[in-house]
N, C-alpha and C positions, 0 to 999 in steps of 0.2 A: 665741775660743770662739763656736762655732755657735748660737744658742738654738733646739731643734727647734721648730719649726712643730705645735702639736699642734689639731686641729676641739675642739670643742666636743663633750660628751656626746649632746646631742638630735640635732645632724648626725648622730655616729656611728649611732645609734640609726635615725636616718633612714634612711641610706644601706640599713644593714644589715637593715632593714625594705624597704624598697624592694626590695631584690638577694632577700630570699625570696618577693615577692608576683613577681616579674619572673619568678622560677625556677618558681614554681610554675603562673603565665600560660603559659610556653615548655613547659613538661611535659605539660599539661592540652591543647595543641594540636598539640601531638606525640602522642599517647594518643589524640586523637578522630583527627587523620590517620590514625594507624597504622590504628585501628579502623576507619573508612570506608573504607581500602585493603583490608583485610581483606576486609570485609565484599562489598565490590564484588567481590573475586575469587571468593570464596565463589557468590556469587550467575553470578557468570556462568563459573565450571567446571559449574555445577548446568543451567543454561541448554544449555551446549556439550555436553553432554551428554545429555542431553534430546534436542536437535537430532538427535547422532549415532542415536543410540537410534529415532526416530523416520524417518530417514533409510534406516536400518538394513532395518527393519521394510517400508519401501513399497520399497528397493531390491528388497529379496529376493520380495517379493510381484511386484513385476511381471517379476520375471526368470523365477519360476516360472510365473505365469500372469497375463495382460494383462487378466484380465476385472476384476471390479467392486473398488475398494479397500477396500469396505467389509468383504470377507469376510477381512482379518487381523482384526478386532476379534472376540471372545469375545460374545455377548449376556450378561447376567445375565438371566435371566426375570423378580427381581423387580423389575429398574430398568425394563426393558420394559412387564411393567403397569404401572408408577409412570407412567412415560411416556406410554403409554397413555391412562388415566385423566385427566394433565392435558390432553395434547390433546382431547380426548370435550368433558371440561370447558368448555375455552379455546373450541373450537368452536361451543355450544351459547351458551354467555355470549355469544361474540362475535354468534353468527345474531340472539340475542335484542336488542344494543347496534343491529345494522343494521334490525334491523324499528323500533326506538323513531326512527332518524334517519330511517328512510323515513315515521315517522309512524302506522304502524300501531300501534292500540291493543288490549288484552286481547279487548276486544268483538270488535272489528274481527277479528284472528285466529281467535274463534270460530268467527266467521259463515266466514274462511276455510276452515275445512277441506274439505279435499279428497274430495271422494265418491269411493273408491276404493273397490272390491271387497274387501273386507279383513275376517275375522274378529275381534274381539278378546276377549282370552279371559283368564284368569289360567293362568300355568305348575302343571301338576301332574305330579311325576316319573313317576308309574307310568301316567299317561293318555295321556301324550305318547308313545311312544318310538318309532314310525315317523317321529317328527320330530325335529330337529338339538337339541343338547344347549347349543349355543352360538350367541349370537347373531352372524353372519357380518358386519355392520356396525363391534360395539364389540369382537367374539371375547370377551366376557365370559360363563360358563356361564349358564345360566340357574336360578333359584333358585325354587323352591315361595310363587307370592305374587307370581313376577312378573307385572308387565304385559305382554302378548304382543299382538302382530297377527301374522295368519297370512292371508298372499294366496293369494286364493282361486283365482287362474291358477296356481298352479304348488306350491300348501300347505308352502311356505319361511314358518319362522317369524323372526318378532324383535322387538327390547324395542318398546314401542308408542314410546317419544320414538326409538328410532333410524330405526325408519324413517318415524315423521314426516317429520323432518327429511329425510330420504334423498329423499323421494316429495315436499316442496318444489321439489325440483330435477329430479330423474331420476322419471319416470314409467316405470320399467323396475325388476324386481328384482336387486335388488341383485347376487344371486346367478346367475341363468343368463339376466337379461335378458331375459326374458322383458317383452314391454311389458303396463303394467298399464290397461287398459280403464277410461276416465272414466265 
């Protein structure tokens, strides 16, 4: 007679505890694999795609015409002011960050201003109308209250800060270059 060999209760318990936490470690990383394989293909059909799409688009543009690539995009008008307006912005911030590190102070700016022949005036719709409706610097209309400068070479109007700034740099209008007389 054989006497079976039988483990003890808490071994069994063991074992059998063991073998579900082992099953459920081997599942849970088999499950996060799957899922980041998943995922990774997901993201680059979406990718290759894109690609094709975008490949697509500049093939067919320059087989039809070799000029500028920018003319497949569509404008939105209102991302264009949006754009706009931050460059205006960006620009002005920026002019103002390079005068503070050259040292130049509010005072000091004052006393610069530039003697230019220049009217300044406030926009009024119905006074104005042999003159531009838009200022040709920022292309923003002009509004009843605005601040205007009008050169007095060639009576091209615009906002009093754009062509500030403008006549910082360029002593000429903006618009037909005409040079502006110190």
């Amino acid at each position: 007679m054989n006497p079976e060999v039988s483990l003890p209760p808490a071994i069994t318990s063991y074992i059998s505890n063991t073998f579900s936490y082992l099953t459920v470690v081997i599942l849970f990383f088999i499950y996060f694999f799957l899922f980041s394989l998943a995922l990774w293909l997901c993201v680059s059909i979406y990718c290759y795609i894109i690609e094709v799409l975008v490949w697509f688009l500049l093939e067919r543009h320059t087989r039809s015409s070799p000029g500028n690539l920018f003319d497949i995009m569509i404008p939105n008008p209102d991302l264009l002011s949006r754009m706009k307006l931050v460059v205006t912005e960006t620009g002005v911030w920026f002019s103002g960050l390079l005068d503070r590190f050259k040292g130049v102070s509010d005072d000091q700016q004052s006393k610069q201003e530039l003697p230019v022949p220049i009217r300044a005036t406030n926009y009024r719709t119905g006074e104005m109308e042999s003159l531009s409706t838009d200022c040709a610097i920022c292309l923003d209309d002009f509004v009843d209250g605005d601040s205007c400068r009008i050169l007095i070479v060639c009576n091209h109007i615009f906002h009093s800060n754009c062509i500030d700034q403008w006549l910082k740099y360029q002593l000429t209008c903006p618009i037909c270059r005409k040079p502006v007389d110190m």
